[in-house]
C-alpha positions as CSV (number, residue, x, y, z in Angstrom):
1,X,82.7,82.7,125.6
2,X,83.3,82.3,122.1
3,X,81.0,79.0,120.9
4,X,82.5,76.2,119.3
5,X,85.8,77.3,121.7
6,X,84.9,75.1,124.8
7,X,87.5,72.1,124.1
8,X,90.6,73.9,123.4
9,X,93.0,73.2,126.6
10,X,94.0,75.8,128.3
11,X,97.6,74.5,128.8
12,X,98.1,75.3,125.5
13,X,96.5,78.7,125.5
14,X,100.3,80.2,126.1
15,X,102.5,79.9,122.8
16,X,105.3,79.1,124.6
17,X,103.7,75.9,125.9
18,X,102.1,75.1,122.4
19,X,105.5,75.7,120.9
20,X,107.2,73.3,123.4
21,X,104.5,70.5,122.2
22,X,104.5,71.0,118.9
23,X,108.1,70.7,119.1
24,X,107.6,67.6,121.0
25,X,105.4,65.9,119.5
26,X,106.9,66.4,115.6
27,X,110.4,64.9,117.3
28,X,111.1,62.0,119.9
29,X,112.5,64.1,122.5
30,X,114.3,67.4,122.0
31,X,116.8,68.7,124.5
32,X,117.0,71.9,126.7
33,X,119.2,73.8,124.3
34,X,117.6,72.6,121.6
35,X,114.0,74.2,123.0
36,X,115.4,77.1,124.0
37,X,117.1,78.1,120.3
38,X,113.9,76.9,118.4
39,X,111.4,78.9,120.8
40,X,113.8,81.6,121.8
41,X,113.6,81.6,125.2
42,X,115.4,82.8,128.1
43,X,116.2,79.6,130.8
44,X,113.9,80.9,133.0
45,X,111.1,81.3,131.0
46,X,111.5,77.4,129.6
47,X,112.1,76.2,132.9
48,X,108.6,77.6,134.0
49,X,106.8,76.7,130.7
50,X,107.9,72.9,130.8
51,X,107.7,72.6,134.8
52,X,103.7,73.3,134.4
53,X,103.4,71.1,131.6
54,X,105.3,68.5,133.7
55,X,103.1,69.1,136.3
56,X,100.5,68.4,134.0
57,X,101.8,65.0,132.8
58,X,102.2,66.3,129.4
59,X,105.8,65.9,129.4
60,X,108.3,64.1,131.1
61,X,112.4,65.3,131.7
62,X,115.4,63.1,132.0
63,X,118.6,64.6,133.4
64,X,121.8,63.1,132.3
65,X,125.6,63.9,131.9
66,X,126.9,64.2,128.4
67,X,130.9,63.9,129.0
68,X,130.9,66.6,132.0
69,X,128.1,68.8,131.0
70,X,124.2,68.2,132.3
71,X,121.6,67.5,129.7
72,X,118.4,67.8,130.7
73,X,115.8,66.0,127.7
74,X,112.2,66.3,127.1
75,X,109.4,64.0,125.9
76,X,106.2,63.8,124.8
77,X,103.8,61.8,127.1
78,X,100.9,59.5,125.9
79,X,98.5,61.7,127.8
80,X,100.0,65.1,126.5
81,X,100.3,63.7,122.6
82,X,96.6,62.9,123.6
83,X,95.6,66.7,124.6
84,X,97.4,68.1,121.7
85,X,96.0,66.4,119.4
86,X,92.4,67.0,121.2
87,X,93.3,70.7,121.2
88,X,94.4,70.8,117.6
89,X,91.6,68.7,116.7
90,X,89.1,71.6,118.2
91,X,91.1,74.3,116.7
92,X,90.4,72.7,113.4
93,X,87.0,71.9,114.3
94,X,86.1,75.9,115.0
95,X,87.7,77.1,112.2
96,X,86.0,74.8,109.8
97,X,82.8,76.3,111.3
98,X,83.4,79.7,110.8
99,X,82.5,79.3,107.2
């Protein structure tokens, strides 16, 4: 193991997932479509990326009707703004080290 490593989270070891909080995080919510353009993803590779981080508590989904269509929104939860920013923080914290 790398020192100075042991705090990153390893939700956030996928770029996917660290897109989808940075995305998150920066906005109030941001919609499926919306993720899926910015990230370019396929559906099925965003569905599994924010169903983990749901499981985690790091995001929450609301599914709604727009007129006729299904729009399914993410957010940000207290506890995953809280482990991004801890996993930034030790990012920053290891780089500033390797001086």
């Amino acid at each position: 193991m790398i020192t100075g490593l042991e705090h990153l989270n390893k939700a956030f070891e996928s770029k996917i997932r660290l897109g989808i909080m940075s995305v998150l995080v920066a906005n109030e919510s941001a919609d499926f479509s919306t993720l899926k353009s910015l990230l370019q993803l396929t559906d099925g590779n965003l569905a599994s990326h924010t169903r983990s981080l749901e499981d985690l508590g790091y995001i929450r989904c609301e599914k709604s009707f727009v007129g006729r269509k299904p729009n399914t929104r993410f957010y940000a939860t207290e506890a995953g703004r809280t482990a991004f920013a801890d996993h930034i923080a030790a990012l920053e914290s290891f780089l500033k080290n390797q001086k």
